[in-house]
N, CA, C and O atoms as a Tripos MOL2 file, in Angstrom:
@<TRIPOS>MOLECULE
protein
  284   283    71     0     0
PROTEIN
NO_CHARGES

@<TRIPOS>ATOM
      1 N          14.4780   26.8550  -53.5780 N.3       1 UNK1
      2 CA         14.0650   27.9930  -54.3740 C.3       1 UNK1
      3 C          13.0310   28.7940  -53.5740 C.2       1 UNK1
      4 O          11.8510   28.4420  -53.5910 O.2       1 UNK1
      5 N          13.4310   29.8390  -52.8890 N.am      2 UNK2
      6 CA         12.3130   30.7290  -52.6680 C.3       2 UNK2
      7 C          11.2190   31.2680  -53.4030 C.2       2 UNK2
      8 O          11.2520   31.5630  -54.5980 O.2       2 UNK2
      9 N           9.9620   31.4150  -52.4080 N.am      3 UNK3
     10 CA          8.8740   31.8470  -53.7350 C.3       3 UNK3
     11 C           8.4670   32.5510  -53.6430 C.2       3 UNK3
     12 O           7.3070   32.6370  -53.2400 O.2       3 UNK3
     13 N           9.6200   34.0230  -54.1570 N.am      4 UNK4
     14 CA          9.7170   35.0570  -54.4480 C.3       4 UNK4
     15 C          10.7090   35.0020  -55.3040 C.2       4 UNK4
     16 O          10.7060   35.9940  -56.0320 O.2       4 UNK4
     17 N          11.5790   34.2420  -55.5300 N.am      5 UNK5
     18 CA         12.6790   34.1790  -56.6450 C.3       5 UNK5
     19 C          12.2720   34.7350  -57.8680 C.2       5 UNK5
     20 O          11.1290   34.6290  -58.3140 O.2       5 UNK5
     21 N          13.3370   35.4160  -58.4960 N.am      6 UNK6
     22 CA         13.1220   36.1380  -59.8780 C.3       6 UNK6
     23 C          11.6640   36.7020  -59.8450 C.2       6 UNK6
     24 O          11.5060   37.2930  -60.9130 O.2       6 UNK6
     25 N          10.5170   36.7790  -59.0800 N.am      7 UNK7
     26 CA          9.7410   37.8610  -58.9940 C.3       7 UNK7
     27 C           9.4120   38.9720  -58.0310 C.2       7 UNK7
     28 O           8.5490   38.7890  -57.1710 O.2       7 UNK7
     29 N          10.0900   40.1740  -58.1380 N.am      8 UNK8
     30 CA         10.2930   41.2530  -57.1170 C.3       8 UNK8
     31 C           8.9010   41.6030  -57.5770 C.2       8 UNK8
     32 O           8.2110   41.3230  -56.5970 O.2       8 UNK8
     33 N           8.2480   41.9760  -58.3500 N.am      9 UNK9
     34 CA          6.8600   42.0010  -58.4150 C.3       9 UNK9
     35 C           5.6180   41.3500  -57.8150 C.2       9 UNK9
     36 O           4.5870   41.9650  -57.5410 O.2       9 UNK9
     37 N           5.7810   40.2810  -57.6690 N.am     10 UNK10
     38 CA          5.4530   39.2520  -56.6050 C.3      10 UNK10
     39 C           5.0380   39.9860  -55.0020 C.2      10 UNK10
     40 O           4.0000   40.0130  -54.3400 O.2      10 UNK10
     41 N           6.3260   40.4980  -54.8170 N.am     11 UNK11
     42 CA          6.6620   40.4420  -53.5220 C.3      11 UNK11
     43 C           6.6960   42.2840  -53.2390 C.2      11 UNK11
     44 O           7.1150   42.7180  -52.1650 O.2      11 UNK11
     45 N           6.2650   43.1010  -54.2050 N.am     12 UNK12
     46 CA          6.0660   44.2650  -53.9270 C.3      12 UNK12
     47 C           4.3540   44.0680  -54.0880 C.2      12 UNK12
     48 O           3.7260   44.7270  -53.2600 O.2      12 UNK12
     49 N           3.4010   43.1340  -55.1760 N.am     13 UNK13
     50 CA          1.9110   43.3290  -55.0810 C.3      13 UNK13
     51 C           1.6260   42.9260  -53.1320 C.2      13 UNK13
     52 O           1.0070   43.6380  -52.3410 O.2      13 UNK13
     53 N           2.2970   41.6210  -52.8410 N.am     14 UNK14
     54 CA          1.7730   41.1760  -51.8390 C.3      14 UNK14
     55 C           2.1630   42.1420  -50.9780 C.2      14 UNK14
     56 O           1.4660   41.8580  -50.0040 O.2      14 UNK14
     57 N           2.7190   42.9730  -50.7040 N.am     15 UNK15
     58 CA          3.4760   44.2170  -49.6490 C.3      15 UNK15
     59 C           1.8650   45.0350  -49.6120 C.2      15 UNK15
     60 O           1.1300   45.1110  -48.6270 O.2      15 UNK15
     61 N           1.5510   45.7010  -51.2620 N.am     16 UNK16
     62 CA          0.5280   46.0970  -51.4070 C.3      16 UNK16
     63 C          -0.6270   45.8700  -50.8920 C.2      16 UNK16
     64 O          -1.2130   46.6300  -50.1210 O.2      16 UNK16
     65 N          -0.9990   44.8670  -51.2690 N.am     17 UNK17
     66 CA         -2.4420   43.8150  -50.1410 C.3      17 UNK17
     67 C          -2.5290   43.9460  -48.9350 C.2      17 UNK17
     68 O          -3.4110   44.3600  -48.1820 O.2      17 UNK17
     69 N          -0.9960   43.3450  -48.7380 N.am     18 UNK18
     70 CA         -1.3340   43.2820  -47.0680 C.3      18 UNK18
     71 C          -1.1520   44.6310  -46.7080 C.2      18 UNK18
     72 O          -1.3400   44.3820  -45.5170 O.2      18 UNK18
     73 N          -0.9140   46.0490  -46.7080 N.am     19 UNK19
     74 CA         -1.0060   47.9140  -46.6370 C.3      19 UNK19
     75 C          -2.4600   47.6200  -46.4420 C.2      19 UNK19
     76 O          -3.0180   47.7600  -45.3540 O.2      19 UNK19
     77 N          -3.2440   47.0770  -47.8820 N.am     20 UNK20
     78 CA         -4.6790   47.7960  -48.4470 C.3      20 UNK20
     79 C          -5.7000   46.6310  -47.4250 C.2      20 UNK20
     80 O          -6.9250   46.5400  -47.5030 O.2      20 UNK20
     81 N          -4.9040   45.9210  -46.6070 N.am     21 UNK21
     82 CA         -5.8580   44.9910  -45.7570 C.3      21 UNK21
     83 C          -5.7690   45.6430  -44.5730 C.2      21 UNK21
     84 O          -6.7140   45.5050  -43.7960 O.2      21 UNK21
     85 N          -4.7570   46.3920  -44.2240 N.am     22 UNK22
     86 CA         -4.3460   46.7070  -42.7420 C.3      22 UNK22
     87 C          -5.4320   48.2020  -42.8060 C.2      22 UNK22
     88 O          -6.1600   48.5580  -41.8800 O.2      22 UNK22
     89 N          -5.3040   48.8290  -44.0040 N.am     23 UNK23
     90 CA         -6.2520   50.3860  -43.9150 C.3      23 UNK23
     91 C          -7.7990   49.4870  -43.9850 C.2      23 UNK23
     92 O          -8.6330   50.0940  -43.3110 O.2      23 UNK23
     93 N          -8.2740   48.4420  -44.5080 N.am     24 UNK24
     94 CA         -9.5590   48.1700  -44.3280 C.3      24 UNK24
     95 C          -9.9180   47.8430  -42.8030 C.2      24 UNK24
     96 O         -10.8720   48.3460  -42.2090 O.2      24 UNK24
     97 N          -9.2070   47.1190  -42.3710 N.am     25 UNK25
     98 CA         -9.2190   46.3640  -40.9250 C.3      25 UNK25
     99 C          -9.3180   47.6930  -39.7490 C.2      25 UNK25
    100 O          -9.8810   47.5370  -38.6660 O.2      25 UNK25
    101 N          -8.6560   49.0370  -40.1820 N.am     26 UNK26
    102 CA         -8.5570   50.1040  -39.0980 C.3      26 UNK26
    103 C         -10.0410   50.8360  -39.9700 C.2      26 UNK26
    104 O         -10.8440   51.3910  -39.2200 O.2      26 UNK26
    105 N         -10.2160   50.8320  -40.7650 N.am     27 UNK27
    106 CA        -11.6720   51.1640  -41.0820 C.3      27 UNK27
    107 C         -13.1180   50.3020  -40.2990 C.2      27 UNK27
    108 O         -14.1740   50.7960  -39.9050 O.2      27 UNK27
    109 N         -12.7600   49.2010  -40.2850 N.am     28 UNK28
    110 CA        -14.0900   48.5380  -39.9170 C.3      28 UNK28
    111 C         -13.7620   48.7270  -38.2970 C.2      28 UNK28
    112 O         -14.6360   48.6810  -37.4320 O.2      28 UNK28
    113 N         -12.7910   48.8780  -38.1200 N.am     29 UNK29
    114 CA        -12.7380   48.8880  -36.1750 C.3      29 UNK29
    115 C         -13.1960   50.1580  -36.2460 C.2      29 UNK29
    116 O         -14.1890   50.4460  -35.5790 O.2      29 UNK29
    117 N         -12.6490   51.0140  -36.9530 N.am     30 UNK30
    118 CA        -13.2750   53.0040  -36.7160 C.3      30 UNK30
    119 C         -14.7570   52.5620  -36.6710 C.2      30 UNK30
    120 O         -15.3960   52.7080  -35.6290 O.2      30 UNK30
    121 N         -15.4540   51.8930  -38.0490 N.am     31 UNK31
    122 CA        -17.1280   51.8980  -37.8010 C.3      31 UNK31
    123 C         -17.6370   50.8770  -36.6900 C.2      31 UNK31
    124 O         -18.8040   51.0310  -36.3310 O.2      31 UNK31
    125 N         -16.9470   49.9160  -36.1390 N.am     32 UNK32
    126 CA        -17.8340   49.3280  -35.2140 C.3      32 UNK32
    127 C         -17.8380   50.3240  -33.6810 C.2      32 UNK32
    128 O         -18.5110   50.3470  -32.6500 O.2      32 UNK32
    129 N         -16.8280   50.9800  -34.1680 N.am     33 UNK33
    130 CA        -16.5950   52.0520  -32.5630 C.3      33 UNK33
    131 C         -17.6570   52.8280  -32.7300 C.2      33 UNK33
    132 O         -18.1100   53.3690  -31.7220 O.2      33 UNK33
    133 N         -18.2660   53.0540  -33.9580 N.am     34 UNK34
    134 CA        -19.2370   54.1780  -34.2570 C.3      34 UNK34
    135 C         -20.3100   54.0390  -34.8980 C.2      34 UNK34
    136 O         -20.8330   54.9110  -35.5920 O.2      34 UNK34
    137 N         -20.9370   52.3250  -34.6130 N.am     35 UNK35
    138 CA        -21.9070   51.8780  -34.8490 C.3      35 UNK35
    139 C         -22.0650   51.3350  -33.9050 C.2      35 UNK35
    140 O         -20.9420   51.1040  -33.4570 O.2      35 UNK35
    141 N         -23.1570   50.7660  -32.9510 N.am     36 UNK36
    142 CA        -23.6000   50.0630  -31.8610 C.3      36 UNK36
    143 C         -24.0280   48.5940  -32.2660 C.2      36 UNK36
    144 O         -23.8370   47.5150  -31.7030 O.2      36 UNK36
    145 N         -24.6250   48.9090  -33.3540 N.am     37 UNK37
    146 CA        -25.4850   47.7630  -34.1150 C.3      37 UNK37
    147 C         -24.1810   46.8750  -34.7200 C.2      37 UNK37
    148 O         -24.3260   45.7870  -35.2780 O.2      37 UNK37
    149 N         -23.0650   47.4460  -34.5380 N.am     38 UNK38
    150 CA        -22.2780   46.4600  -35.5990 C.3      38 UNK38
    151 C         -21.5090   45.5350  -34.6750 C.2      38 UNK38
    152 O         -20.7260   44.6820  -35.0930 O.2      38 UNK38
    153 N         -21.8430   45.8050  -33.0810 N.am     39 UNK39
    154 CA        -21.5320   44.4920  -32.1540 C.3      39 UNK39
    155 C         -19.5260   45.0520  -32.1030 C.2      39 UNK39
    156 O         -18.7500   45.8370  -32.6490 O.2      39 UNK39
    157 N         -19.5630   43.9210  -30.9890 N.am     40 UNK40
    158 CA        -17.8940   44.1040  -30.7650 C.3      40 UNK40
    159 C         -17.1860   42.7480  -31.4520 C.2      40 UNK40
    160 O         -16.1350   42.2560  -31.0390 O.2      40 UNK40
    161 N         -17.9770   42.2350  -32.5930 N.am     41 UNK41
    162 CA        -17.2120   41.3700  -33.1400 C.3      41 UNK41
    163 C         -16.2790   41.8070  -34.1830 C.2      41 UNK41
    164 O         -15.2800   41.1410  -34.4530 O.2      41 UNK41
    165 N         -16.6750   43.3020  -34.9950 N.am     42 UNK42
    166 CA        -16.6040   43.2970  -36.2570 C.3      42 UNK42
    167 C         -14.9380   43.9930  -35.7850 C.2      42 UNK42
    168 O         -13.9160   43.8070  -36.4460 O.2      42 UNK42
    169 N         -15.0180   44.7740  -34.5420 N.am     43 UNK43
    170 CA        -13.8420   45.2320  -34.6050 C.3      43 UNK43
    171 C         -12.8490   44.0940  -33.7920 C.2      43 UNK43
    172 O         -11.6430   44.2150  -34.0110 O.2      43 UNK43
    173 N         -13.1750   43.2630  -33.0930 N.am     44 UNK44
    174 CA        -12.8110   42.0600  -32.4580 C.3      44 UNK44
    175 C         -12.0280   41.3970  -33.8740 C.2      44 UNK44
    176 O         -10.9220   40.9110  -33.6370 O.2      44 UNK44
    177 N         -12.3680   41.3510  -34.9180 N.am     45 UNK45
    178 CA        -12.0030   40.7350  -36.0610 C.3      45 UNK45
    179 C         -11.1690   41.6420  -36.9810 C.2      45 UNK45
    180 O         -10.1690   41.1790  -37.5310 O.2      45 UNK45
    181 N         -11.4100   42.4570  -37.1000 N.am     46 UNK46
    182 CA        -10.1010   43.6000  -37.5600 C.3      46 UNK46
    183 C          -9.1040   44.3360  -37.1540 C.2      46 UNK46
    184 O          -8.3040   45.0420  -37.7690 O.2      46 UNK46
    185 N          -9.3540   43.8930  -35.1390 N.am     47 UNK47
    186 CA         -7.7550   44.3810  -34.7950 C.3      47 UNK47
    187 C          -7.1240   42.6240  -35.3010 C.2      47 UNK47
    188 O          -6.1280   42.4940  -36.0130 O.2      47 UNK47
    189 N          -7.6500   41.8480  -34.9510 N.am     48 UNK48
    190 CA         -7.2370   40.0530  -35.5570 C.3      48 UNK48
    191 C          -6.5490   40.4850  -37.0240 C.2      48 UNK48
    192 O          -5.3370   40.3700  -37.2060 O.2      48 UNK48
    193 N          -7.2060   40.8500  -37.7570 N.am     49 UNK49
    194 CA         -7.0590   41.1550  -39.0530 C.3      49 UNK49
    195 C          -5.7030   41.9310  -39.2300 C.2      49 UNK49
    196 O          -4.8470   41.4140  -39.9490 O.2      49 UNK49
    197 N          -5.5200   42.8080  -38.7890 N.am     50 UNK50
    198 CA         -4.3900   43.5430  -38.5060 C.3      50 UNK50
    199 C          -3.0350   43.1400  -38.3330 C.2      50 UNK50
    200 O          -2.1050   43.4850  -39.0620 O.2      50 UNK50
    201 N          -2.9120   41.9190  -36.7040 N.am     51 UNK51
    202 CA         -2.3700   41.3780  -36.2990 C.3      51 UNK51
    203 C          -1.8360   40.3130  -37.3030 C.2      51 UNK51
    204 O          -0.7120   39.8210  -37.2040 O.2      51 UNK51
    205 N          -2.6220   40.0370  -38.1580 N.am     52 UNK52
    206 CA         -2.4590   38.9610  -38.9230 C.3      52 UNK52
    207 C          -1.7950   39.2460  -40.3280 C.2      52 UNK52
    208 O          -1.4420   38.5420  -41.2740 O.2      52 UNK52
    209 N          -1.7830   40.7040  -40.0160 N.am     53 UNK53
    210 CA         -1.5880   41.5100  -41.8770 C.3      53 UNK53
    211 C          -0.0650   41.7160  -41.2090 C.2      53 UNK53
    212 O           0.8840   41.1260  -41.7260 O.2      53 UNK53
    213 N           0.1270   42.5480  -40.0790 N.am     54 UNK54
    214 CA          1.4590   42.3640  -39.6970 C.3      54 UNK54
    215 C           2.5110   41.4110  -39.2390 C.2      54 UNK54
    216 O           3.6740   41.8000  -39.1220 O.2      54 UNK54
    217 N           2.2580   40.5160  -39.0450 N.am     55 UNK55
    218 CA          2.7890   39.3170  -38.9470 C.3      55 UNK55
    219 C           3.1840   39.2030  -40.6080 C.2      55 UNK55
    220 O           4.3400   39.3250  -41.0150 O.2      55 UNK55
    221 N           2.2640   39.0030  -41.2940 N.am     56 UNK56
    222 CA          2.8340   38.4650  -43.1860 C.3      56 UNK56
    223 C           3.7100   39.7130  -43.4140 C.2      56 UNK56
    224 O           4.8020   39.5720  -43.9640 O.2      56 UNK56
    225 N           3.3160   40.8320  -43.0480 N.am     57 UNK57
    226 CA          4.4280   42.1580  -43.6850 C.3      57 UNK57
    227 C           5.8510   41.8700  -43.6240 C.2      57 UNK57
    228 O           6.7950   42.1020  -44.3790 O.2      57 UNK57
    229 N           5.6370   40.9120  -41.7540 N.am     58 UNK58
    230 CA          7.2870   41.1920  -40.8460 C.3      58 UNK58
    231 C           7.6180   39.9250  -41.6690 C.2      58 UNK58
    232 O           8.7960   39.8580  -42.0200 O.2      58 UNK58
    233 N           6.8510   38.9560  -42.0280 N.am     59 UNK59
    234 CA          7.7190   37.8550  -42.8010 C.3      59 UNK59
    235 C           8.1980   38.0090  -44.6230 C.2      59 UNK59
    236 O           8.7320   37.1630  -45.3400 O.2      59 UNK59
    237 N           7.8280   39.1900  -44.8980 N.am     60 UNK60
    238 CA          8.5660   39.4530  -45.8900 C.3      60 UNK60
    239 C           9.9990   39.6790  -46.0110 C.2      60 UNK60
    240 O          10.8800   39.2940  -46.7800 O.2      60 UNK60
    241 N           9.9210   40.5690  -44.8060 N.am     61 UNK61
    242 CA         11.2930   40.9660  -44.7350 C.3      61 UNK61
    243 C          12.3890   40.1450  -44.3680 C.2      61 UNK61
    244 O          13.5970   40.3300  -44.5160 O.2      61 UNK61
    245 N          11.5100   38.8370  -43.6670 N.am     62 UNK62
    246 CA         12.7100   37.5730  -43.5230 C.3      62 UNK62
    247 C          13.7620   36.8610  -44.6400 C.2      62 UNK62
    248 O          13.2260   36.6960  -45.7350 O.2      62 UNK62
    249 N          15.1150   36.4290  -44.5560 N.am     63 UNK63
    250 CA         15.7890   35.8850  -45.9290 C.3      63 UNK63
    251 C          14.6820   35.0570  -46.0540 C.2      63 UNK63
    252 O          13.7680   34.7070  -45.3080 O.2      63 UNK63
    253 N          15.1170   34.7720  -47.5640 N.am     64 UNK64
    254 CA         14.2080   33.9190  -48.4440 C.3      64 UNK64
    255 C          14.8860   32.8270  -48.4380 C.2      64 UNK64
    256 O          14.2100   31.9160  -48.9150 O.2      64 UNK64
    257 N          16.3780   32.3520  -47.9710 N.am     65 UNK65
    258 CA         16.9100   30.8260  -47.8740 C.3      65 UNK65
    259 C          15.8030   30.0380  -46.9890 C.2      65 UNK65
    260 O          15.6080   28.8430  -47.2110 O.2      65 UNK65
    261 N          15.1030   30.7060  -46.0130 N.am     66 UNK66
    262 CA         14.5030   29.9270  -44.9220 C.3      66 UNK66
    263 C          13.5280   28.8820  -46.1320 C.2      66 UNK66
    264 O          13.2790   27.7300  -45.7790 O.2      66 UNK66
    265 N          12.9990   29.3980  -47.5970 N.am     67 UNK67
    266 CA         12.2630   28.1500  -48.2670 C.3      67 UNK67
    267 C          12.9440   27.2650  -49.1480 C.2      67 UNK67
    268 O          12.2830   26.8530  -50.1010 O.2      67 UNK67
    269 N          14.4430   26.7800  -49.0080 N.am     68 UNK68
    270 CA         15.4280   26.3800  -49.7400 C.3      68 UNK68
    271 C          15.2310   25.3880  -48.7320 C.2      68 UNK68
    272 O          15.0320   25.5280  -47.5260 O.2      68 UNK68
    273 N          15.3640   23.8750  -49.7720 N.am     69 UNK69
    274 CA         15.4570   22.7720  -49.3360 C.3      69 UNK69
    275 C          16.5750   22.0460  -50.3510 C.2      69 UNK69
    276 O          16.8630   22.2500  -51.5300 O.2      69 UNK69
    277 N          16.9880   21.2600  -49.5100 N.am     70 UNK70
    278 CA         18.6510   20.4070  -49.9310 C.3      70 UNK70
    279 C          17.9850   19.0030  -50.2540 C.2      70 UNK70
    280 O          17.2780   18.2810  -49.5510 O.2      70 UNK70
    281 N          18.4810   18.8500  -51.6480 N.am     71 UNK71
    282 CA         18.4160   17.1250  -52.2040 C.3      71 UNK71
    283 C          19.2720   16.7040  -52.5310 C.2      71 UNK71
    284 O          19.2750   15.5350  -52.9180 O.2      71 UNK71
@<TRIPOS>BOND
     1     1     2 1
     2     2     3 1
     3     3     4 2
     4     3     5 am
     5     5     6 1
     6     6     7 1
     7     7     8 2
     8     7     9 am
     9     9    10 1
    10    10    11 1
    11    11    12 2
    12    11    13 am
    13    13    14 1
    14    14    15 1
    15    15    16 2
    16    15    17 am
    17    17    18 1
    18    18    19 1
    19    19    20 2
    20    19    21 am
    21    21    22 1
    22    22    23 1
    23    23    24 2
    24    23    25 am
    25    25    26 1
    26    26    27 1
    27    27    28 2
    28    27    29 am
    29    29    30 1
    30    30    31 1
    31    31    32 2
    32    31    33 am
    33    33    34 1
    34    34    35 1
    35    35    36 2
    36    35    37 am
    37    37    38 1
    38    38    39 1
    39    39    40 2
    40    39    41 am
    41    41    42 1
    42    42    43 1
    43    43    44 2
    44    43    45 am
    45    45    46 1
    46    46    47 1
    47    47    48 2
    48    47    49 am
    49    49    50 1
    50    50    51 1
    51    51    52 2
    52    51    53 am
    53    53    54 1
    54    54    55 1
    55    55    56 2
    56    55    57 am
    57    57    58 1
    58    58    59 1
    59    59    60 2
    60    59    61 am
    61    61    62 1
    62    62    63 1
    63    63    64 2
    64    63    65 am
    65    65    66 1
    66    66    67 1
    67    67    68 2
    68    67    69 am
    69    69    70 1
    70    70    71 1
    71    71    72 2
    72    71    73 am
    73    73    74 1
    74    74    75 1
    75    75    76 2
    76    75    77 am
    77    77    78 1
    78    78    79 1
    79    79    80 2
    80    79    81 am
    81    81    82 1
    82    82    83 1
    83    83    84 2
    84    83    85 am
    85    85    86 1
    86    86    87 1
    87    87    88 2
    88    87    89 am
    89    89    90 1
    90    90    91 1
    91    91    92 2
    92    91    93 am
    93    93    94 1
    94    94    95 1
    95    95    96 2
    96    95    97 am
    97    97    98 1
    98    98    99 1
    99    99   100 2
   100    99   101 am
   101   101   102 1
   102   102   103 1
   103   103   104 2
   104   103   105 am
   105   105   106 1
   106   106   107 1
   107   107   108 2
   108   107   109 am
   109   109   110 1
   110   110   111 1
   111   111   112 2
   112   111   113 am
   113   113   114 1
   114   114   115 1
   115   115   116 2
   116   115   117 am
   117   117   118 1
   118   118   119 1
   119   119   120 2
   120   119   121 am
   121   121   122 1
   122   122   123 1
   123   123   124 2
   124   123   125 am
   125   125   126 1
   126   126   127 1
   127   127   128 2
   128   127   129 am
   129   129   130 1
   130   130   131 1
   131   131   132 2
   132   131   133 am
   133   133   134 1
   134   134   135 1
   135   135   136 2
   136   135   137 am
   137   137   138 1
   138   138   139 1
   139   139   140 2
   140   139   141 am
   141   141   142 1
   142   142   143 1
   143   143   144 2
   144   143   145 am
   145   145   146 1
   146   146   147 1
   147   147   148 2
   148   147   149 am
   149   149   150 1
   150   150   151 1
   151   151   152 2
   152   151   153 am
   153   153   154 1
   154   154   155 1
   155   155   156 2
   156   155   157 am
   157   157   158 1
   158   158   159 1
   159   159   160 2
   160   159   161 am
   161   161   162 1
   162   162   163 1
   163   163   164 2
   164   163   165 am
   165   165   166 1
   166   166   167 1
   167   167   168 2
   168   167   169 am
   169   169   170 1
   170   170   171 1
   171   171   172 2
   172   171   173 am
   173   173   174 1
   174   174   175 1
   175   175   176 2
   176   175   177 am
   177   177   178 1
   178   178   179 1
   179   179   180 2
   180   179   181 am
   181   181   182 1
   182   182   183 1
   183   183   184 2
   184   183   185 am
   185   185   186 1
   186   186   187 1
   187   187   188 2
   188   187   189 am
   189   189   190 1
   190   190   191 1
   191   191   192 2
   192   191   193 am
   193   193   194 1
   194   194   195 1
   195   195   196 2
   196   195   197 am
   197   197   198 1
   198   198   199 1
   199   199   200 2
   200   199   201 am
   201   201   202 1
   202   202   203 1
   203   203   204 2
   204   203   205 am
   205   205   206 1
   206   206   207 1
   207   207   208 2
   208   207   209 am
   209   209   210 1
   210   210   211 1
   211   211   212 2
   212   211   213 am
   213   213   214 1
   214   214   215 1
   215   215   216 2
   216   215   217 am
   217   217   218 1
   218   218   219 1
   219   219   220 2
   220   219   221 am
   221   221   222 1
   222   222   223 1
   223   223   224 2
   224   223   225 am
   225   225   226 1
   226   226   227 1
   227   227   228 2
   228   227   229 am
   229   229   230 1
   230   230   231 1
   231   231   232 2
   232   231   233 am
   233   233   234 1
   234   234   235 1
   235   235   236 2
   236   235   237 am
   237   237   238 1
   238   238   239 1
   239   239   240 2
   240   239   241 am
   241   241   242 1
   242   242   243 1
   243   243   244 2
   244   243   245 am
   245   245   246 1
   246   246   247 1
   247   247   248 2
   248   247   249 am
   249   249   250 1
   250   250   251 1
   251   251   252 2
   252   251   253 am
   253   253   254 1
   254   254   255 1
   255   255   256 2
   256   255   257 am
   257   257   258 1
   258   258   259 1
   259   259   260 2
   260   259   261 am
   261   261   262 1
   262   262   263 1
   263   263   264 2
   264   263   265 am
   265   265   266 1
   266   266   267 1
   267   267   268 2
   268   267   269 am
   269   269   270 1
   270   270   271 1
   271   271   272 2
   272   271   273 am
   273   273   274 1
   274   274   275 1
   275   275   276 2
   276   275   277 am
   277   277   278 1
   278   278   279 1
   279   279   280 2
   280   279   281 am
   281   281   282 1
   282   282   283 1
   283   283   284 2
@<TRIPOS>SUBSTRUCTURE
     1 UNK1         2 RESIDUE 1 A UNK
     2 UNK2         6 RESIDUE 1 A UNK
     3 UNK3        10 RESIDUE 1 A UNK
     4 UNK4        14 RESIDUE 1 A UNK
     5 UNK5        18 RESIDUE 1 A UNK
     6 UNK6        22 RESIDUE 1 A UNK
     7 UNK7        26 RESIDUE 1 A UNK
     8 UNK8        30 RESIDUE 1 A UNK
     9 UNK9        34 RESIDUE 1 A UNK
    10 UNK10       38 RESIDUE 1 A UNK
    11 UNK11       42 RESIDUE 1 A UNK
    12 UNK12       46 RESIDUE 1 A UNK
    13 UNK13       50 RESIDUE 1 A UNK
    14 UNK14       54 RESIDUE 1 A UNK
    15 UNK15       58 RESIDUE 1 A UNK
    16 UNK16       62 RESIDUE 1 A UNK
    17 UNK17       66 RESIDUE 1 A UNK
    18 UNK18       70 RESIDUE 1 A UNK
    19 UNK19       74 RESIDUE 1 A UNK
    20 UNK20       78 RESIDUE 1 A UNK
    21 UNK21       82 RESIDUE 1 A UNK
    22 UNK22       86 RESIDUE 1 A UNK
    23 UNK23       90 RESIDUE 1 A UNK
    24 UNK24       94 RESIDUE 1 A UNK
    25 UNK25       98 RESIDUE 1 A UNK
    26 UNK26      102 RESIDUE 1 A UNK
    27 UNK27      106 RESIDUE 1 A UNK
    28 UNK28      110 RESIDUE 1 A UNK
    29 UNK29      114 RESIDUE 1 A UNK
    30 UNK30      118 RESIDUE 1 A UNK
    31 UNK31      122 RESIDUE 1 A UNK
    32 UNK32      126 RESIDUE 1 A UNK
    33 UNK33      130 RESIDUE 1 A UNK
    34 UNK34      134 RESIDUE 1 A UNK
    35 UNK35      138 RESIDUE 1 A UNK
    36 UNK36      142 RESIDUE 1 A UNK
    37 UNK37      146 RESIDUE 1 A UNK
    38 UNK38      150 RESIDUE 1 A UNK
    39 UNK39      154 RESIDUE 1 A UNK
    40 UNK40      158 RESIDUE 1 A UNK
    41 UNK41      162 RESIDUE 1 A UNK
    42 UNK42      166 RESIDUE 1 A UNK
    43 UNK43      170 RESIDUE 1 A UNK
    44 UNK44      174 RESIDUE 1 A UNK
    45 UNK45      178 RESIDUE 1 A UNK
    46 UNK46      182 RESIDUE 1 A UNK
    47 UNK47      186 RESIDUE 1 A UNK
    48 UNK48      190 RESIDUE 1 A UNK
    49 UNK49      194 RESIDUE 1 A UNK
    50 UNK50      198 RESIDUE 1 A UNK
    51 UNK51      202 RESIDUE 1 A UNK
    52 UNK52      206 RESIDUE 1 A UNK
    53 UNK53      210 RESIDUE 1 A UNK
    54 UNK54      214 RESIDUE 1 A UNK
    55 UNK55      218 RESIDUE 1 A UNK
    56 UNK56      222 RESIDUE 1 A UNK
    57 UNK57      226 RESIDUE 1 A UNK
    58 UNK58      230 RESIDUE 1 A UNK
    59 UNK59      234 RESIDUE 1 A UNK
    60 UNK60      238 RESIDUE 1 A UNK
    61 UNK61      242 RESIDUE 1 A UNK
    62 UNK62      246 RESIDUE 1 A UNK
    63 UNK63      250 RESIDUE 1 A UNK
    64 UNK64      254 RESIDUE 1 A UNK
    65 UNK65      258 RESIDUE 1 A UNK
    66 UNK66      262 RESIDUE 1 A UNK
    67 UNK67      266 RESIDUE 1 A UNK
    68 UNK68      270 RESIDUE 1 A UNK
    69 UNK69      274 RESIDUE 1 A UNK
    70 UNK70      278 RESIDUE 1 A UNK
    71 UNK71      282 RESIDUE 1 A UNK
């Protein structure tokens, strides 16, 4: 049983999140480019952030048999 089954709602909020994580993550890299004080970690961690939001996006779009297990 995939777990997204019978909820397309599910799987359109989480689409949502991970959008509204990827515009925060290009926000905090815009202010550490344009803050000095905010160090090269903060954007060090939100291109990460990014990378990490796109990766879950591209696995949405994968079939959903891949979480089907046989008993």
């Amino acid at each position: 049983m995939g777990i997204y089954e019978g909820r397309p709602d599910l799987k359109l909020f989480t689409a949502a999140a991970l959008i509204l994580g990827n515009s925060t993550a290009v926000y905090m890299a815009d202010l550490s480019s344009r803050l000095p004080e905010a160090g090269a970690g903060a954007g060090v961690a939100a291109i990460a952030a990014m990378f990490l939001n796109i990766y879950f996006l591209s696995s949405l779009r994968q079939k959903e048999d891949r979480f089907v297990r046989e008993e």
